[in-house]
Gaussian input, Z-matrix of N, CA and C with variables (Angstrom, degrees):
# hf/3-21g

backbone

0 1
 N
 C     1     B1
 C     2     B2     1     A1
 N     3     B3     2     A2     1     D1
 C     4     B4     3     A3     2     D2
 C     5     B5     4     A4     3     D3
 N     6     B6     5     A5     4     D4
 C     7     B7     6     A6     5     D5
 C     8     B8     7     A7     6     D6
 N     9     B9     8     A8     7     D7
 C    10    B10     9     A9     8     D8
 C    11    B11    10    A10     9     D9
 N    12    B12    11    A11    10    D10
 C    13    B13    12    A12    11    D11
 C    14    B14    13    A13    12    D12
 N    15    B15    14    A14    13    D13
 C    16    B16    15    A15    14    D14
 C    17    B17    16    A16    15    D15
 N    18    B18    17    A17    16    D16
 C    19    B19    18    A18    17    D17
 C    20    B20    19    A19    18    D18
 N    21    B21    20    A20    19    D19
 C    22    B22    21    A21    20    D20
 C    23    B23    22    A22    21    D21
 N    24    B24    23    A23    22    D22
 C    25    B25    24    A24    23    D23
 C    26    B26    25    A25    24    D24
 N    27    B27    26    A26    25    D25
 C    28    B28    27    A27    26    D26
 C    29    B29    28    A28    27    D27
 N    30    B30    29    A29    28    D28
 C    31    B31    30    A30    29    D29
 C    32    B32    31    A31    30    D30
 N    33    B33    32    A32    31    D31
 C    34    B34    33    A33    32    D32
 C    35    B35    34    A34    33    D33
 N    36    B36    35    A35    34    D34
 C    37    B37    36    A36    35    D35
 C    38    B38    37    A37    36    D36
 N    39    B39    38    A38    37    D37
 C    40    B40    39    A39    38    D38
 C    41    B41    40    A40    39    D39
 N    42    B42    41    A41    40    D40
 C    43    B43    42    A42    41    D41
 C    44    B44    43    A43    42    D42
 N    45    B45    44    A44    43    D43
 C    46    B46    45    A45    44    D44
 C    47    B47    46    A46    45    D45
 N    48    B48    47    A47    46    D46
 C    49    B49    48    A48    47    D47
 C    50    B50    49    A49    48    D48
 N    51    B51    50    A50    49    D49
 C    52    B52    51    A51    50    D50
 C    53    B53    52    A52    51    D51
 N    54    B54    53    A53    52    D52
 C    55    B55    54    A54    53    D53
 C    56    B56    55    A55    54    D54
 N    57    B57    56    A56    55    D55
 C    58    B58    57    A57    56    D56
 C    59    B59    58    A58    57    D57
 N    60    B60    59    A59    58    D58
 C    61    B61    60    A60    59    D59
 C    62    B62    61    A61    60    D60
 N    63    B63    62    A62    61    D61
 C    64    B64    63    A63    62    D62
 C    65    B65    64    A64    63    D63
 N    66    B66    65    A65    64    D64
 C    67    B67    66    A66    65    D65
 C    68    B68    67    A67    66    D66
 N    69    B69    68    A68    67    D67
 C    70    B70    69    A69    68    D68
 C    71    B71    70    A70    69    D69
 N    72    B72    71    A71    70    D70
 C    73    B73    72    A72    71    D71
 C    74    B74    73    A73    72    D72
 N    75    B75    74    A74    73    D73
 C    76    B76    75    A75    74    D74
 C    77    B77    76    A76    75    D75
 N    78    B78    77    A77    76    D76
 C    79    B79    78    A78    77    D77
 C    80    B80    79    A79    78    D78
 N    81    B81    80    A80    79    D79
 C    82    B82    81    A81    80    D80
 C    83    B83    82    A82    81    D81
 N    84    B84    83    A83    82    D82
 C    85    B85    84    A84    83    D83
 C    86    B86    85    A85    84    D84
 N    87    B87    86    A86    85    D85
 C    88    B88    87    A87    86    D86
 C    89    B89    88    A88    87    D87
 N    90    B90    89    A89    88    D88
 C    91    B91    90    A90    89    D89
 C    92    B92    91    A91    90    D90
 N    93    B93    92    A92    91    D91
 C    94    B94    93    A93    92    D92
 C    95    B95    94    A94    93    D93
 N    96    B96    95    A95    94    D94
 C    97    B97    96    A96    95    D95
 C    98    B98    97    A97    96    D96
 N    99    B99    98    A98    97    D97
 C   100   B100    99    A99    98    D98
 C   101   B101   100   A100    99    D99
 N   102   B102   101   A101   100   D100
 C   103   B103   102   A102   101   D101
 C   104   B104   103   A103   102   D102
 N   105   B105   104   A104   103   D103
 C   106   B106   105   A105   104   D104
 C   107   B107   106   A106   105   D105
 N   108   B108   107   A107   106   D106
 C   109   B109   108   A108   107   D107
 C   110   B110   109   A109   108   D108
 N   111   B111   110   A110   109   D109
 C   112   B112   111   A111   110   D110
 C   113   B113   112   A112   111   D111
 N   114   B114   113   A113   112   D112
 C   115   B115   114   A114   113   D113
 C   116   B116   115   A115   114   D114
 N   117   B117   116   A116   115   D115
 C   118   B118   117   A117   116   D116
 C   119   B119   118   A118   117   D117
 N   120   B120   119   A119   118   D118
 C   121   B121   120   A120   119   D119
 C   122   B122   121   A121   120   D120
 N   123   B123   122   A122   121   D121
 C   124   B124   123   A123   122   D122
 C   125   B125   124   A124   123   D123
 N   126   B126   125   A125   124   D124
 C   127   B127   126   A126   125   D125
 C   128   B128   127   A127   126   D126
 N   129   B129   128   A128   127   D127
 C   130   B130   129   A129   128   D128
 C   131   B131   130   A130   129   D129
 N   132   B132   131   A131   130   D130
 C   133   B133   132   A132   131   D131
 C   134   B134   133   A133   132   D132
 N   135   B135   134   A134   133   D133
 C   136   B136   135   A135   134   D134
 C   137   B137   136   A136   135   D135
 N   138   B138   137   A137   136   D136
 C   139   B139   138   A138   137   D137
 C   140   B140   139   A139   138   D138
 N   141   B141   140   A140   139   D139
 C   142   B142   141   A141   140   D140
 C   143   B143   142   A142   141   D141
 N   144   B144   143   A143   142   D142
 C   145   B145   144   A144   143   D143
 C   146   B146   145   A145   144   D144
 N   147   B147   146   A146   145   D145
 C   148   B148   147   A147   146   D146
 C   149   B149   148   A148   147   D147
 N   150   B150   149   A149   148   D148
 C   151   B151   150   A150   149   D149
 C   152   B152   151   A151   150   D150

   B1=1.4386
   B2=1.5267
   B3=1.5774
   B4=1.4603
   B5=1.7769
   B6=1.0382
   B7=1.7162
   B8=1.4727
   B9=1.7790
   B10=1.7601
   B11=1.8575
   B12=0.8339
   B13=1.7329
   B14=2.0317
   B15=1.3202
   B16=1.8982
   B17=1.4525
   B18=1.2982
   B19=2.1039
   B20=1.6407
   B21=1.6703
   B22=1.2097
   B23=2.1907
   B24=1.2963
   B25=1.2996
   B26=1.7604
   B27=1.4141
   B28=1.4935
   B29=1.5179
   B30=1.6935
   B31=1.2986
   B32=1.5083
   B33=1.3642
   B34=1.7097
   B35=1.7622
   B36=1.2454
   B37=1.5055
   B38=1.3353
   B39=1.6648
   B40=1.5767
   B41=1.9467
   B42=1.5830
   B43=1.5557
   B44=1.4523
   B45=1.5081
   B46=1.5958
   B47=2.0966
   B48=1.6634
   B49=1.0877
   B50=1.7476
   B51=1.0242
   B52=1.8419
   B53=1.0498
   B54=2.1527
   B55=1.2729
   B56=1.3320
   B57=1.6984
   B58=1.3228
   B59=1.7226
   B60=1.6932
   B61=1.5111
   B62=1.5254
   B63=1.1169
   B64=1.7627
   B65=1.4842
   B66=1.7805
   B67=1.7413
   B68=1.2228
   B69=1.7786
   B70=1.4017
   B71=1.5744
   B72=1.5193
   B73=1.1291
   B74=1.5956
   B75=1.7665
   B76=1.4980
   B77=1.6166
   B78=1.2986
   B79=1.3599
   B80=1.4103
   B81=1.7994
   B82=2.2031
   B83=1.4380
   B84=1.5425
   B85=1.4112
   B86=1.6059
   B87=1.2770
   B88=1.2709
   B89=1.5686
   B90=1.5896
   B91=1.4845
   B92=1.2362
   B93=1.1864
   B94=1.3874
   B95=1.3938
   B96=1.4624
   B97=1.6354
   B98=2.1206
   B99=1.1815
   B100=1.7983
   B101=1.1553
   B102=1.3727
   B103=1.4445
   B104=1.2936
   B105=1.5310
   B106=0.9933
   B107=2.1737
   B108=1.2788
   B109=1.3747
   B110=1.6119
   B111=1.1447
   B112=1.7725
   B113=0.9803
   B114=1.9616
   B115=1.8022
   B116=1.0652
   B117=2.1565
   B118=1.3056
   B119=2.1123
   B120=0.9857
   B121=1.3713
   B122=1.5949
   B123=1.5548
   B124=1.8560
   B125=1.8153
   B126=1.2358
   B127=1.7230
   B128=1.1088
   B129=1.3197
   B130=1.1052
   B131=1.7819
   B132=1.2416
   B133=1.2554
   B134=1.7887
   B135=1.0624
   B136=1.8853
   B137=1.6917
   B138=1.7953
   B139=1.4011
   B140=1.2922
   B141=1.0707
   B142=1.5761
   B143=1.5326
   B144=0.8363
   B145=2.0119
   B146=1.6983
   B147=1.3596
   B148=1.3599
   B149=1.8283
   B150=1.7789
   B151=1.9535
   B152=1.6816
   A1=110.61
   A2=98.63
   A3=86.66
   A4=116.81
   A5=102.16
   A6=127.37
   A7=99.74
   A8=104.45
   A9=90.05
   A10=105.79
   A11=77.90
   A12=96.30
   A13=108.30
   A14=99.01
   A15=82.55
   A16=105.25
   A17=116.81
   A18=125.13
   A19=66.08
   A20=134.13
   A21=155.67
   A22=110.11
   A23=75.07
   A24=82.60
   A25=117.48
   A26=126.99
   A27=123.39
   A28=117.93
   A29=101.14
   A30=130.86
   A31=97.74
   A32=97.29
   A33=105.95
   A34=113.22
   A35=105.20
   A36=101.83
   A37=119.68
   A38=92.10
   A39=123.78
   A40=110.02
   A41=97.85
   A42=122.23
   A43=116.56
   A44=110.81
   A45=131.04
   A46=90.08
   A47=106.49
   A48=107.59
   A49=111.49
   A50=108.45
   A51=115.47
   A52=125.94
   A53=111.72
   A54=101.00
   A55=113.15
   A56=124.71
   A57=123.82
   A58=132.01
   A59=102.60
   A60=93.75
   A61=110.26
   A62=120.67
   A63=137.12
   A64=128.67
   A65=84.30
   A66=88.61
   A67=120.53
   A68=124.95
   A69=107.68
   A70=108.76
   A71=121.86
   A72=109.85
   A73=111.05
   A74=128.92
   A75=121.70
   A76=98.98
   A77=96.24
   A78=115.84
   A79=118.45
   A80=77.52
   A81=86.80
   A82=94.39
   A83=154.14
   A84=130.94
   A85=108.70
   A86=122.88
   A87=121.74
   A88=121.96
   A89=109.24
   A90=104.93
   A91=133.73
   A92=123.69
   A93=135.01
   A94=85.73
   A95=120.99
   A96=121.14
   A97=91.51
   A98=97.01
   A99=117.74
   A100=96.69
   A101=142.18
   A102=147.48
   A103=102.40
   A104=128.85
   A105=166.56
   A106=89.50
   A107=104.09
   A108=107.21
   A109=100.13
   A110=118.89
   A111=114.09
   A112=117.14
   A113=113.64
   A114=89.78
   A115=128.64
   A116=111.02
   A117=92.19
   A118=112.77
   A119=128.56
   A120=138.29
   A121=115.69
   A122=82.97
   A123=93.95
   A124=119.85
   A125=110.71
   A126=130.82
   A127=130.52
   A128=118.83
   A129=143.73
   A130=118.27
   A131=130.32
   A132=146.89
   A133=76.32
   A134=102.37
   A135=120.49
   A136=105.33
   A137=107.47
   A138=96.50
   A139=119.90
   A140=126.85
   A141=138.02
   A142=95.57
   A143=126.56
   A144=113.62
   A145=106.83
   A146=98.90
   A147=100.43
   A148=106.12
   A149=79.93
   A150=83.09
   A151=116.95
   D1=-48.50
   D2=-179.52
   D3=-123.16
   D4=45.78
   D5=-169.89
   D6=61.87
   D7=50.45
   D8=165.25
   D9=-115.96
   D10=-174.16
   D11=-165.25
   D12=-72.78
   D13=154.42
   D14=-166.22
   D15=-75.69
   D16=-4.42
   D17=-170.57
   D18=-72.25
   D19=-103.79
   D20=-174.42
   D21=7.94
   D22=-59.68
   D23=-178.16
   D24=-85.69
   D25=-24.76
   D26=144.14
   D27=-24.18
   D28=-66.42
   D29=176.15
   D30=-22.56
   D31=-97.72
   D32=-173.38
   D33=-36.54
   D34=-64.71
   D35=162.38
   D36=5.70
   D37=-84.92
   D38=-161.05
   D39=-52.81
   D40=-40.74
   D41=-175.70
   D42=-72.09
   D43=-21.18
   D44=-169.00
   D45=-82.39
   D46=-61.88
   D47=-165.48
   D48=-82.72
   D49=12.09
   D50=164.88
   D51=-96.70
   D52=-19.64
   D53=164.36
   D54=-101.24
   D55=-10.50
   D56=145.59
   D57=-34.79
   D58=-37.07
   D59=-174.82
   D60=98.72
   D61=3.19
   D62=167.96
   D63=-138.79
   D64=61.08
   D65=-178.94
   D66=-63.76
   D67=-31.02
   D68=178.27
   D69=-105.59
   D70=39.70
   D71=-169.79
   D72=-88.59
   D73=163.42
   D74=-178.99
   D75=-61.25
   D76=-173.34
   D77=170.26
   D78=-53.23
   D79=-59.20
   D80=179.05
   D81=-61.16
   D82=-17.36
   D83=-176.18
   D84=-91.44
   D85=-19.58
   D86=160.18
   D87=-52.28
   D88=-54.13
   D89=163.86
   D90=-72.46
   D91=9.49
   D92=-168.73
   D93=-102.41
   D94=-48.94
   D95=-156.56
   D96=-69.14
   D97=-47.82
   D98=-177.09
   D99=-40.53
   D100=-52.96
   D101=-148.48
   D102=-90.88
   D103=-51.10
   D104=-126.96
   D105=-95.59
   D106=-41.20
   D107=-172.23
   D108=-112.05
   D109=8.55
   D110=178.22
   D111=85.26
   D112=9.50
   D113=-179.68
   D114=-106.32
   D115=-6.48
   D116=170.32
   D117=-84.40
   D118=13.35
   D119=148.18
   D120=-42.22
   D121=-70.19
   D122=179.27
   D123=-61.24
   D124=-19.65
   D125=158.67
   D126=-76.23
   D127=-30.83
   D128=-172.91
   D129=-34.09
   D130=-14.38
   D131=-136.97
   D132=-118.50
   D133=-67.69
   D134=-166.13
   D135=-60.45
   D136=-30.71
   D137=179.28
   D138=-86.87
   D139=6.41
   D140=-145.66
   D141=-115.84
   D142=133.04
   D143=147.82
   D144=-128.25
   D145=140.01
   D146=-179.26
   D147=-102.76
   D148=157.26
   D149=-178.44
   D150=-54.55

């Protein structure tokens, strides 16, 4: 994301879903937890691309 390394970015990952409360969850349970607390809403702009 931000020219870091993929260990780096696991990292954050891992730190995002520990203060979520779904450290070993999949991917799809990360966004579930994301949604789940309003933030992919509040992102929502960045996840989207329009035609």
């Amino acid at each position: 994301m931000q020219d870091c390394s993929e260990a780096t970015e696991n990292k954050r990952i891992q730190r995002i879903k520990e203060k979520l409360g779904c450290s070993y969850s999949s991917p799809s349970g990360l966004f579930k937890a994301l949604k789940e607390n309003g933030i992919t809403l509040a992102c929502l702009e960045s996840l989207v691309s329009y035609p």
